[in-house]
N, C-alpha and C positions, 0 to 999 in steps of 0.2 A: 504494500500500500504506500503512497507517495505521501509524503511530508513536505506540504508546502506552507510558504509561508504566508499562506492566508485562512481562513476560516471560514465556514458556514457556518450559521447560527438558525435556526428555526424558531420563528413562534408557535401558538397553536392553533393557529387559520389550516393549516395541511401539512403537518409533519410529514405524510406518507409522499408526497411530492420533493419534497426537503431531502428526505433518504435515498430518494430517486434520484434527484439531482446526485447527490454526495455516489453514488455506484453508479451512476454513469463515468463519476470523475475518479474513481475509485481510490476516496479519502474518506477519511472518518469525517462526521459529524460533530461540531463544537460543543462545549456542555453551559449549557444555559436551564434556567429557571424561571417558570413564568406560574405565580400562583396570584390567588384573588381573595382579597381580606374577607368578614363577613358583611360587609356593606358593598362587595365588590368592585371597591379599588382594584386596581393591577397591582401587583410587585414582581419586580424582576430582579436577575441575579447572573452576570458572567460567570458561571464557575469554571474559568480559567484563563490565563492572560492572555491578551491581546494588546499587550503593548508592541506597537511598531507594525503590526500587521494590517494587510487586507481586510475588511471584516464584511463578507455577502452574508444580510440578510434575508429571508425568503418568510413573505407573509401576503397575501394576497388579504386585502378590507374586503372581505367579502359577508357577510351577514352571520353575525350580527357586526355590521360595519364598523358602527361607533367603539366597540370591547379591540376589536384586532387593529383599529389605526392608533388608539391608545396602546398597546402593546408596542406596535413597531416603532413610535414614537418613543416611550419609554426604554425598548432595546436599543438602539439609534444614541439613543441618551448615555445609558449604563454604557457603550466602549467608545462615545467619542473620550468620557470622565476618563475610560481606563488608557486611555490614550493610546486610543487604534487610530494606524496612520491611514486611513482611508474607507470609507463608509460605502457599500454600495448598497439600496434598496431593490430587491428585487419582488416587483410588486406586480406579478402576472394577472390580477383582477385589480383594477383601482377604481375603488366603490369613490362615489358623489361624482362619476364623472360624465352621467348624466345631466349633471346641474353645472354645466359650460357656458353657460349665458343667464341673461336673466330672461323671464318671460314678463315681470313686470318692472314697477318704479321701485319696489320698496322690497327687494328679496334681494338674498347674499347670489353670489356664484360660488359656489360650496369647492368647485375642483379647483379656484383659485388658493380657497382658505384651504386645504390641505395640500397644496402644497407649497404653500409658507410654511405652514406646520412642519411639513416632511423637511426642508432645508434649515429651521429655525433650528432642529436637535443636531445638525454636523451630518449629514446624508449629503456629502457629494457626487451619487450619482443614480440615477432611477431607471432600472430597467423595467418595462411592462410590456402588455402581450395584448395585442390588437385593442389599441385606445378606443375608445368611443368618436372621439372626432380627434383630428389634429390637433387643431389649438390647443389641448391643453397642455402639448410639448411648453409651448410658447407663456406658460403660468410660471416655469421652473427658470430659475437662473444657473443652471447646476445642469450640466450633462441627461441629455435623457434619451434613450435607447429603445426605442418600439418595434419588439420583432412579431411576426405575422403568423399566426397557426394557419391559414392558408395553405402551404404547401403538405404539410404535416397533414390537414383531414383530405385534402385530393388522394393523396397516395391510397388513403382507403376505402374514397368513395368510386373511383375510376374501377375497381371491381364489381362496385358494388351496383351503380347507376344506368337504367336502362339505356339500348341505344336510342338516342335520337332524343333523349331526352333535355329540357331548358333550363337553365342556371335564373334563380327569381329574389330580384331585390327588393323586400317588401314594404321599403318606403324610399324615397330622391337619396337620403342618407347616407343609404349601404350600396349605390350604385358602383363607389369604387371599388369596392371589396367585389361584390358580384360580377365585374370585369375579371377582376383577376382570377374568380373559381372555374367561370368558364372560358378563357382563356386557356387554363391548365388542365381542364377537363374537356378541350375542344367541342365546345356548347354554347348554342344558341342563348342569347340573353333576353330576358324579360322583366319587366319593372311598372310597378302599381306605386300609382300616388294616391295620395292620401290628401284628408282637407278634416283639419282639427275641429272638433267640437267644444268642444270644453278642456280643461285641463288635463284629464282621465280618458276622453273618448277620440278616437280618429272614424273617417268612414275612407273608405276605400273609393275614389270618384272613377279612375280609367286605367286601365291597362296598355301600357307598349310593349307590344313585343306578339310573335304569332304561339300559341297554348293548346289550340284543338289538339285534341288528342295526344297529347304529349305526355310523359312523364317530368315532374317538374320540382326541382331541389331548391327550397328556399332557404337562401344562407342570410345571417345575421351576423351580430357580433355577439349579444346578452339575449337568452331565454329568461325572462325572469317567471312571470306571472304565467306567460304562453300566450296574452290575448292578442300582439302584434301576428303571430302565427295563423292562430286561431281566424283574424279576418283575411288575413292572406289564404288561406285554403280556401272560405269559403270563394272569395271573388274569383280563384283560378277555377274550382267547380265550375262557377256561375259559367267559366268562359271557355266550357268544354275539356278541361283538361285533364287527365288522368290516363288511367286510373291511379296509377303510384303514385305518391307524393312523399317523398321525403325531407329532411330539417336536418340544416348543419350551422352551428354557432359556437365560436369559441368558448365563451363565459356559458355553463349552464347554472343558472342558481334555482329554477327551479319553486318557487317560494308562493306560499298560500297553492290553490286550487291547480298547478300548472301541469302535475299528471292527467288529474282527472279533463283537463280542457283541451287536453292533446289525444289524449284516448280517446275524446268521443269523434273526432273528427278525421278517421281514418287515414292515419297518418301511419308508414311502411315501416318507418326508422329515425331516430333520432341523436343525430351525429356530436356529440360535444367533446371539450378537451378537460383536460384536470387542471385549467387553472385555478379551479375553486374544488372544495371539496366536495363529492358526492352528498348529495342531500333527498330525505326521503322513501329513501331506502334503494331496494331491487325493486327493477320498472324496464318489464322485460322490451320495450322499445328503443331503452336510451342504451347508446355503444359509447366507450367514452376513449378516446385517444390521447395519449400520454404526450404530454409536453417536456416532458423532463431530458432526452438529449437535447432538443431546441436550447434551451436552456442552457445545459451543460457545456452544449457548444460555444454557446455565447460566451460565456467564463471563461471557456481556456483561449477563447480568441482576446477577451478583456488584458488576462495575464500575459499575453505574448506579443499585447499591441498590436493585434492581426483585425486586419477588416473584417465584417459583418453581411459584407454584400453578398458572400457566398450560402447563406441561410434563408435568404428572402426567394 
């Protein structure tokens, strides 16, 4: 096993991703402490130095949001004190990064405030895994590294995906993303706009792209609830398409009602990656794809000074 001179430290957002990373790179695991008083404070603990070293931490804000960015925050804290020469966040779901703008006069942009917060504890540098929008590169003063599970869930679904079948962005947003699956999956593209109703609600008004009878893979970047899915299915129904339909999204969270509103909607398979930790249980549609060499690769290109361009 190699003894370098840097560290991985895990919160407890996704240890089992953490370990993965560390055997892909085949190094131990850093020894940290992360307990919670009875009023649910955090407390954390380096149990072991890291003076002068590297220090990647791996914590994805993923839900319960608010508990793991307190964490990574507070780890961040404990080895910039122990005085680690170099902080990196490795932050493969970064929760509030839906809240990239305002929608009105009198609301925060929340993925601003965290990451002042992430550079305010000594985190010189942030790696994450298919951002919600660009911009929030542009929030950080501090290096920020965005690599793309795109290629990573192609490799699995090019076996798996009808011929002839359409790559479908299910709102103006994810049109970039949806270039590039079908691109790499030599597929037609299709894309449904939307027109917001209220804060909570979208209606699905036209579709581009030709659907009859097609089989048709709608990628995203976050499954949360399922309901972006759920009107995208129905509107490609509406417009003759199937029968197959399959769902691929980096981030799956997963969270309130999202098995049961994908199960009822005859949906083939449901593609996500381990940026966040399985939630829910077994849910015999969801396949979930391992991020953890993407990652590992990234690190040992970080330590070697080597480009990133060969990942993407």
């Amino acid at each position: 096993m190699m003894t370098p001179d840097w560290t991985i430290l895990s919160g407890t957002a996704h240890p089992a991703l953490t370990a993965a990373i560390a055997h892909e790179l085949d190094v131990g695991l850093g020894a940290c402490t992360v307990e919670r008083f009875p009023d649910g404070e955090v407390a954390v603990r380096i149990d072991q130095s890291v003076r002068g070293r590297e220090v990647f931490l791996v914590q994805p804000t993923s839900p319960p949001v608010d508990e793991h960015l307190i964490e990574l925050l507070a780890l961040a804290d404990a080895c910039r004190r122990a005085s680690a020469a170099r902080i990196t966040a490795i932050v493969p779901y970064f929760g509030y990064a839906r809240s990239d703008k305002r929608q009105g006069h009198r609301e925060p942009i929340a993925a601003s405030l965290v990451a002042r917060l992430i550079q305010a504890v000594g985190v010189a540098h942030v790696v994450a895994v298919d951002l919600h929008t660009p911009q929030i590169e542009g929030f950080f003063q501090v290096p920020v590294d965005t690599l793309t599970a795109v290629p990573t869930l192609c490799e699995v679904l090019r076996s798996r995906l009808p011929s002839g079948a359409a790559v479908v962005a299910p709102d103006a947003g994810r049109v970039g993303m949806a270039t590039r699956y079908a691109e790499r999956l030599g597929a037609p593209l299709a894309v449904l706009h939307k027109r917001r109703e209220s804060g909570t609600e979208t209606t699905v008004t036209h579709l581009v792209g030709d659907v009859r009878g097609r089989a048709c893979l709608i990628v995203d970047d976050i499954i949360s609830t399922g309901g972006t899915i759920v009107e995208s299915v129905a509107a490609l129904r509406q417009a003759g398409a199937g029968p197959e339909i399959l769902v691929a999204a980096t981030h799956g969270l997963f969270v309130g009602a999202a098995h049961d509103n994908l199960d009822r909607e005859g949906i083939s398979g449901v593609f996500v990656t381990d940026t966040v930790a399985p939630a829910g249980g077994e849910w015999p549609l969801r396949r979930i794809v391992t991020i953890a060499p993407l990652l590992a690769g990234a690190l040992r290109r970080f330590m070697a000074d080597g480009t990133l361009s060969d990942l993407f």
